[in-house]
C-alpha positions in Angstrom: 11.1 25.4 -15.5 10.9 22.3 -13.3 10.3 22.9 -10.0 12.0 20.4 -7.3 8.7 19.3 -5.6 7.3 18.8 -9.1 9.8 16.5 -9.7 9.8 14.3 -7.1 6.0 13.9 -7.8 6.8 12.9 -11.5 9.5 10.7 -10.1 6.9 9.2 -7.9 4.4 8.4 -10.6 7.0 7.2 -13.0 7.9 4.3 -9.9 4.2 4.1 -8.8 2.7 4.3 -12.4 -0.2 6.1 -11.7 -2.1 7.8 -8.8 -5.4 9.7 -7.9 -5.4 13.1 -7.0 -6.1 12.5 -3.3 -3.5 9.9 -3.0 -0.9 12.3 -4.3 -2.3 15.2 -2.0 -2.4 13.0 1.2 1.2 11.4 0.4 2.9 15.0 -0.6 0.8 17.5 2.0 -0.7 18.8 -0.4 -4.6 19.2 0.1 -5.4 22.4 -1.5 -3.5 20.8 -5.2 -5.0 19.6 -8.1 -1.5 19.0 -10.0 -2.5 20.3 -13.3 0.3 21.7 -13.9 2.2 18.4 -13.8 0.1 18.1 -17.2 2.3 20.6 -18.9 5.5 18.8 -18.6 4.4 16.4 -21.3 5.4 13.3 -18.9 2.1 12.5 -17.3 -1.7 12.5 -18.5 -4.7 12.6 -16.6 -7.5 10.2 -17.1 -10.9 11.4 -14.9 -8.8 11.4 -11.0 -6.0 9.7 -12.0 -2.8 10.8 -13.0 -0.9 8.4 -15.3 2.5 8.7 -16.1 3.2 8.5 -20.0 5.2 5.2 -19.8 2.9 3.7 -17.3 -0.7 1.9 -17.5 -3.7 2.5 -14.6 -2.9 -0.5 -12.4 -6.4 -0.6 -9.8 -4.1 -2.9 -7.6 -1.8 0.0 -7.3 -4.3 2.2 -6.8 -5.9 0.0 -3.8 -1.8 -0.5 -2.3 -2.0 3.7 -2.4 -5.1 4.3 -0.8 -3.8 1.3 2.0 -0.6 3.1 2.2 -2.6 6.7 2.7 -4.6 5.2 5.6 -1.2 4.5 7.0 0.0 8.7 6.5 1.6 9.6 9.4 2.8 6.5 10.7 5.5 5.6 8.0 8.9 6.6 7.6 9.4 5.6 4.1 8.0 3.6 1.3 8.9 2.1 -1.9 7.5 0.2 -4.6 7.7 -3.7 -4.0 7.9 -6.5 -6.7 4.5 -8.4 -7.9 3.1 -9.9 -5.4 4.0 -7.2 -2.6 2.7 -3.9 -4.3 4.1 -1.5 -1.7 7.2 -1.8 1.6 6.8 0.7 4.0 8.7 1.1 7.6 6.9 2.6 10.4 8.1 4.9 13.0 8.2 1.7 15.5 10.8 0.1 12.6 8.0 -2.3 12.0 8.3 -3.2 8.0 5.2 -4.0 6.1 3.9 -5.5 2.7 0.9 -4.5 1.1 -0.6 -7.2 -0.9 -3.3 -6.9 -3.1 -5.2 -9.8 -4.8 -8.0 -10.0 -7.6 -9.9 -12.3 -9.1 -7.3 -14.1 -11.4 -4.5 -14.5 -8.5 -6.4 -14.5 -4.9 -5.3 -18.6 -4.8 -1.7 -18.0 -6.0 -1.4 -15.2 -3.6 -2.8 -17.1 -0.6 -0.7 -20.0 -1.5 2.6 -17.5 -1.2 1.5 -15.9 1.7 1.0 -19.2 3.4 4.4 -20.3 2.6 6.0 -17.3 4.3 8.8 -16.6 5.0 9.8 -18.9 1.6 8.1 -17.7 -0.8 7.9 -13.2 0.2 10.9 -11.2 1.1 11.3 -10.5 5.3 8.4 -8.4 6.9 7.2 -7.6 10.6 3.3 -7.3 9.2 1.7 -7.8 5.9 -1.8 -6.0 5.0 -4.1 -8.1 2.5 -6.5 -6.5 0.1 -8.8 -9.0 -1.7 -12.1 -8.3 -3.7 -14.6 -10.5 -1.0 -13.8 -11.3 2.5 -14.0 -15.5 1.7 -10.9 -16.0 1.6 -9.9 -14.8 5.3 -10.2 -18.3 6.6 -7.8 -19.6 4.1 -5.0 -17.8 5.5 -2.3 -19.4 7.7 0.6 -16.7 8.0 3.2 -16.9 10.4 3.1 -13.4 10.8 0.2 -11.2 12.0 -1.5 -9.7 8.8 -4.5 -7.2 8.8 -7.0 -8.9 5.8 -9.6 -5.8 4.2 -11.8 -6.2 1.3 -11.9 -3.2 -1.4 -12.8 -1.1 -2.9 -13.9 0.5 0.6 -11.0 -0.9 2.6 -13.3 -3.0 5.4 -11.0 -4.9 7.9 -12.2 -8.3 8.5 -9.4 -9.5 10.0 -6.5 -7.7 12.3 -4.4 -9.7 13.6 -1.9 -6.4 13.7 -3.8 -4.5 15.9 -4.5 -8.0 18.5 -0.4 -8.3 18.3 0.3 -5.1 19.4 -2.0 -5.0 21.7 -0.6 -7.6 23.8 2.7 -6.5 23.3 1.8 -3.0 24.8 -0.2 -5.2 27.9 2.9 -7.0 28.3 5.3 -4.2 28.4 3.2 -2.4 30.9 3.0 -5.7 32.9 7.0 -5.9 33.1 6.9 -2.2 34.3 
């Protein structure tokens, strides 16, 4: 029998496609679970730390959104699965929506072309949060809204314009006061 929380993991990796083990202990509060038993319900396979499910392929872009949306755990209120090229939406607890973008190789000059063109060319955010393989192509970007640029696969912020936003925004509140 299927358990409820089971489910809604198998309902997550059937959106998501795929996840790694700590992605789908930090996002479910479980850090003492190594899922195998998901592996019984014939819907989802495990391939080294990753847990695939059986309609799905590994997508490393999702996979760098997840671990982006896992540094963010704790601050959200809900996330969902975006269209190509926003991998993941998530609202915070200050109602502050966010895109996570990730580029590679073949699309970081498409993707910094759309950003660019915000608010034409991406569905309405408050912040977006750019992963890209190499940190040359911080320069290149001309958002009108602040955007947090890191480089993968270890996540290093080259660029926050998020944090500098809020920043003055909390020195300004305290000013009015």
């Amino acid at each position: 029998m299927i358990i409820i929380e089971d489910i809604k993991i198998i309902n997550f990796l059937q959106d998501f496609g795929s996840a790694k083990e700590r992605q789908l202990q930090c996002l479910f509060n479980k850090y003492n679970d190594n899922f195998k038993r998901l592996l019984s319900y014939n819907m989802i396979s495990k391939k080294g730390e990753i847990f695939v499910h059986n309609t799905k392929k590994i997508d490393d872009n999702m996979l760098i959104a997840l671990d982006i949306l896992c540094e963010y755990k704790g601050r959200f209120v809900k996330f969902y699965r975006g269209n190509f090229p926003v991998y993941i939406t998530f609202l915070t607890k200050e109602n502050l929506l966010y895109h996570i973008i990730v580029a590679d190789d073949g699309n970081k000059k498409g993707i910094i072309k759309l950003v660019n063109s915000y608010p034409l060319s991406l569905p309405k955010a408050d912040r977006l949060i750019l992963a890209f393989p190499t940190r040359e192509e911080v320069d290149e970007i001309q958002c009108e809204i602040p955007f947090l640029y890191c480089t993968y696969p270890n996540l290093e912020v080259i660029n926050d314009e998020i944090t500098e936003d809020e920043e003055i925004y909390w020195f300004l509140f305290y000013l009015v006061l």
